[in-house]
C-alpha positions in Angstrom: 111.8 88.4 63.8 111.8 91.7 62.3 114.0 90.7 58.7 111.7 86.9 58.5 107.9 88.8 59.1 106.8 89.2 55.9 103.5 90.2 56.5 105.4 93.7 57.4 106.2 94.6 54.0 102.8 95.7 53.5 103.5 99.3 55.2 105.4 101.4 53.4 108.9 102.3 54.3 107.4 105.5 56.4 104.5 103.2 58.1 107.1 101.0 59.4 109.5 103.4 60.6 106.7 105.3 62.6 105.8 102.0 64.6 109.4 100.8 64.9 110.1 104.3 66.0 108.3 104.2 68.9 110.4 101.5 70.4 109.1 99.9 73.3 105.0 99.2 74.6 105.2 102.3 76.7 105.7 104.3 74.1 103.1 102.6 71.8 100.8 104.0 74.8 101.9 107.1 74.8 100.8 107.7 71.6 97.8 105.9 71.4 97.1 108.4 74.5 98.3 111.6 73.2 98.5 111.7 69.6 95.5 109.8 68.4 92.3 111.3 68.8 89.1 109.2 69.8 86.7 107.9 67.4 83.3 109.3 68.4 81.7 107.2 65.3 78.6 105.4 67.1 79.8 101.1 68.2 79.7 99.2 65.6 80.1 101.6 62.1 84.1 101.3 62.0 86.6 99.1 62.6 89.8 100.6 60.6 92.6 98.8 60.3 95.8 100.0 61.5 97.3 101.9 58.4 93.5 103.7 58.2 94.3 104.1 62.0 97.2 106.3 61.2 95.6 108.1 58.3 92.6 109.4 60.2 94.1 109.9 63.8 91.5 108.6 65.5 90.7 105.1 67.2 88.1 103.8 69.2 89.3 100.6 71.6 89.1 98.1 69.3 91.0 100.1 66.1 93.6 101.5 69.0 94.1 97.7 70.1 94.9 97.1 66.5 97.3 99.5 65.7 99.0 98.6 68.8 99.3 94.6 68.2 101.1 96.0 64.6 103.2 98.0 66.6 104.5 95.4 68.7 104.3 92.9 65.9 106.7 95.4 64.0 108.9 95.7 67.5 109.4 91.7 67.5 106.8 91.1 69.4 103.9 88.6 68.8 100.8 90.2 67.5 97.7 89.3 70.6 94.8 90.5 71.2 92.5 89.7 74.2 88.7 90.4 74.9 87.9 91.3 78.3 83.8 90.4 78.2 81.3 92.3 80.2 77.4 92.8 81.2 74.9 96.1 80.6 78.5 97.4 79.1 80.9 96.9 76.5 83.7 94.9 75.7 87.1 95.8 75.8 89.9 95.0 73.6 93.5 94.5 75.1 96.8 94.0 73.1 98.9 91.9 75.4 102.7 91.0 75.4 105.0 89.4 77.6 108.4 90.7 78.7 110.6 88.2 81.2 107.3 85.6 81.2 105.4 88.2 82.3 101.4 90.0 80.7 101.3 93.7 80.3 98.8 95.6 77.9 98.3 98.3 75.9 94.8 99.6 75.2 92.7 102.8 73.7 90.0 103.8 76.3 87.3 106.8 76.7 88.4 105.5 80.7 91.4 106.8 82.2 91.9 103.3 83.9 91.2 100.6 81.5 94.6 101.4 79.1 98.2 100.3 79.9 99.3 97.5 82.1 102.8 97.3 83.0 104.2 93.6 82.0 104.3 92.8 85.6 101.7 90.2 85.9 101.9 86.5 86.1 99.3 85.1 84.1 96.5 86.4 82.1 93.8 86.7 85.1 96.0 88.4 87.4 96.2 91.0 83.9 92.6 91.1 83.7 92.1 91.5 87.3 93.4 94.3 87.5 91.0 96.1 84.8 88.9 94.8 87.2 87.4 98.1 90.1 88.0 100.3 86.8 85.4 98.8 84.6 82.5 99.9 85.3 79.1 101.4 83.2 77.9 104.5 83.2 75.6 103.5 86.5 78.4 102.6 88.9 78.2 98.9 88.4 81.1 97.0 88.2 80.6 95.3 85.3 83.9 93.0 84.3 83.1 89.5 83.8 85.5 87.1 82.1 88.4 87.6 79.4 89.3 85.6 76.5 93.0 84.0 75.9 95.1 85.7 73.7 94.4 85.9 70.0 97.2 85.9 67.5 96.0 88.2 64.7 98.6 86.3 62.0 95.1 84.4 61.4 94.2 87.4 59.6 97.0 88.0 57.5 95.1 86.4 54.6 92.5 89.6 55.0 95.3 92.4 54.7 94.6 93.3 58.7 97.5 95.6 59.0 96.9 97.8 56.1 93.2 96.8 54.6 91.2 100.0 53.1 88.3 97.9 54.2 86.9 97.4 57.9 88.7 94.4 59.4 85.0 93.2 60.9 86.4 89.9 61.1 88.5 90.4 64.2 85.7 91.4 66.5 83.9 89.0 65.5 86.3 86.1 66.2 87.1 87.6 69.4 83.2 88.1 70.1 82.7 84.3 69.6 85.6 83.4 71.4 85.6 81.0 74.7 85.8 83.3 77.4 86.8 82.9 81.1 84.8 83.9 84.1 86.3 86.2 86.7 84.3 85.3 89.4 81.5 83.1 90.7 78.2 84.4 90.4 77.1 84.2 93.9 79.7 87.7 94.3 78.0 88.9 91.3 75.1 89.6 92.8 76.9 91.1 95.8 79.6 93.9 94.0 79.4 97.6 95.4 79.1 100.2 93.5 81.5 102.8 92.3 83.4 104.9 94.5 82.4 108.2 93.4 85.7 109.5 93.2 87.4 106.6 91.5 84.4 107.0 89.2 85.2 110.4 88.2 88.8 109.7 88.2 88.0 107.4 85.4 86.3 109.7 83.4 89.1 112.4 83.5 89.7 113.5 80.0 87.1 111.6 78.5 86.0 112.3 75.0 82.1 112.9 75.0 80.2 111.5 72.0 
């Protein structure tokens, strides 16, 4: 896949080598975790596109689910991203894979448990599921509702996604306006707990305040 991709030979020689170098999802994770800061820009001013990604060293979900769908794009993988849709909170942005016919994710997150999903799931709920007592606002509610199906950014190879100088706004607002898939019913809805206190704070370890 790699020689017959030519929407790749947009990076430069160097580009490419850094996300090829990384060799495997984990590793994608890893840095997206520990070598790319978090971009405290208020919702809704940026949405770089991966090479302006690795430019700036920062990323906020969306722009680190970017660069992470070119990074397994450049690895052979297929380029997906999914939406994971929420109430009184805000979406999250998933690049998803499959290894042996089975979801994993990588993801940029201010919460310690909304990032990587080992490629151990069997379908796409049982993936978003397991976001699932990790998503949760600011007041303890859980607030994970429904997730799209996977998106295959080569729609957007007409707007330069990969490498644009420009903010790709028209992936988030695909995914926005994509159909999306409830979790669960409504009558539990109204019945969800609220956060453990200690899973709360766990989430929150090493979170970047604004």
């Amino acid at each position: 896949m790699r020689a017959s991709d030519p929407a790749l030979s947009a990076f430069t020689r160097q580009e490419l080598s850094l996300l090829r170098g990384w060799k495997k999802p984990s590793r994608i994770q890893r840095f997206l975790d520990e070598e790319l800061g978090y971009n405290k820009e208020p919702d809704g001013l940026t949405c770089y596109s991966p090479r302006t990604v690795l430019r700036r060293g920062v990323a906020h979900c969306m722009e680190g689910a970017l660069l992470a769908a070119a990074a397994l794009r450049a690895l052979g993988f297929p380029p997906l991203l999914a939406d994971l849709e929420a109430v009184r909170d805000d979406d999250h942005v998933l690049a998803v894979f499959r290894q042996d016919g089975l979801w994993g994710a990588i993801a940029k997150s201010n919460y310690a448990g909304l990032r990587f999903r080992e490629p151990v799931y069997r379908s796409l709920r049982e993936l978003a599921m397991s976001y699932f007592e990790h998503y949760y606002n600011p007041a303890g509610e859980k607030t994970l509702r429904a997730y799209s199906r996977p998106v295959s950014l080569r729609r957007f190879d007409r707007i330069h996604w990969m490498t644009s100088a420009e903010d790709v706004w028209a992936v988030p607002e695909y995914l926005a306006a994509a159909p999306h898939i409830r979790l669960l019913p409504r009558s539990r809805e109204r019945s969800l707990s609220r956060m453990d206190n200690r899973l709360y704070q766990a989430g929150r370890f090493g979170a970047v305040e604004p």
